[in-house]
C-alpha positions, 0 to 999 in steps of 0.5 A: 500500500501507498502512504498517505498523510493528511494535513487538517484544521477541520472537523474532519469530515474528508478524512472520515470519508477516506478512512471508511472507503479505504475499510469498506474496500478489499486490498486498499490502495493506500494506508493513512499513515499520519495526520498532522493539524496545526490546532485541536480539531476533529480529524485528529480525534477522529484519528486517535480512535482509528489508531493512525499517528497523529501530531499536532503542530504550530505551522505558518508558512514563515515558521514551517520547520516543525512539518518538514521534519514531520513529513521527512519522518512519515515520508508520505507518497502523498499528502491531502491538504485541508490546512486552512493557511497557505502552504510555504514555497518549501513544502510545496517544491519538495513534495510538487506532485504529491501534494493536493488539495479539495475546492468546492468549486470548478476552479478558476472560478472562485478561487481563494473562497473556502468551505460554505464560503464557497457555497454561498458565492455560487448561490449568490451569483444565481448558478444552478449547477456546481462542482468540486476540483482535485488540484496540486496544491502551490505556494499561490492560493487555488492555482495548482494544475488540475487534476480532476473535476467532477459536477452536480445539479443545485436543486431548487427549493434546497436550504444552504445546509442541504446543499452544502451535504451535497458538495462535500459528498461531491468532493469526497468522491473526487479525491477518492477517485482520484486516490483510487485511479492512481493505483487501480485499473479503470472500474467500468464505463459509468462516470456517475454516482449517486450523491442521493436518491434524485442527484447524480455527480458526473465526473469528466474522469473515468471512474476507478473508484467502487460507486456501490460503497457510498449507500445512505449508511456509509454517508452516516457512518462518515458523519458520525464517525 
């Protein structure tokens, strides 16, 4: 298995959401290795009882010292970042390519927004279709190349809570399709999964993830824990 690292400042929800499809799968591809949070958060309790190594550090990216020698200890193949503070130049050279990060949109639109930030902008501008973005994480804010988009309908009538559970479920299956297809050969020819009963994510990739594990029960074990 590939090692993988999670940086966090959050409630951990994207982590959760790896860790149960990583259990959920025969032969996973990557192993969670280490989180490392730079604040108390919920991904690095959520890690304490999984069992993964956690740390917590003070970072900036004028003082990053303490994560580099972390990350040259863990020696990630890759790293999901859901710092919420910029990622020094340093860092960013040293693991180009196997450093990325989730955006709740279709980047480069609404770049430099962030979590429901983000949610409420695009409602604001009228959009009645979405995305969520894999892009390699740079010293420059949401300006990284690329790696994977994938889009979804806004249903009217929706509150901004429900909408929000609709994107997050989106950018979950993002990265993990991403995660999937760095290591898995190409499951099928569907590039939809349900995001629940009447909404569909498309995806511009083709699928390597397994779309049967993401049931309405997997959904509530990634909320709760």
């Amino acid at each position: 298995m590939k090692r993988l690292v999670f940086l966090s400042s959050g409630g951990g929800g994207t982590f959760r959401c790896v860790y149960w499809y990583l259990k959920s799968i025969s032969n996973p591809p990557w192993e969670i290795v280490g989180v490392i949070a730079d604040r108390p958060c919920g991904t690095l309790e959520d890690a304490r009882k999984y069992g993964i190594l956690t740390h917590q550090i003070d970072y900036s990216a004028q003082q990053p010292q303490a994560l580099h020698a972390l990350l040259a200890t863990l020696q990630p193949d890759l790293i999901v970042s859901t710092f919420l503070k910029q990622i020094d130049a340093e860092t960013c050279i040293t693991f180009q390519n196997r450093l990325l990060n989730l955006h709740y949109s279709l980047l480069p639109e609404y770049k430099g927004f962030h979590g429901i930030n983000t949610l409420k902008a695009i409602c604001a501008d009228g959009k009645t279709e979405s995305g969520t973005t894999v892009h390699w994480v740079t010293a420059e804010v949401d300006t990284g190349g690329i790696i994977a988009q994938n889009h979804f309908p806004l249903p009217p009538n929706r509150s901004l809570e429900e909408l929000m559970e609709l994107v997050f479920r989106a950018a979950c299956l993002n990265l993990l399709n991403v995660l999937c297809s760095f290591q898995a050969a190409i499951a099928g020819t569907t590039k939809q999964v349900l995001l629940e009963a009447s909404v569909a994510v498309r995806f511009d990739q083709d699928l390597a993830l397994k779309p049967e594990v993401f049931t309405s029960a997997f959904w509530e074990q990634v909320k709760n824990g």
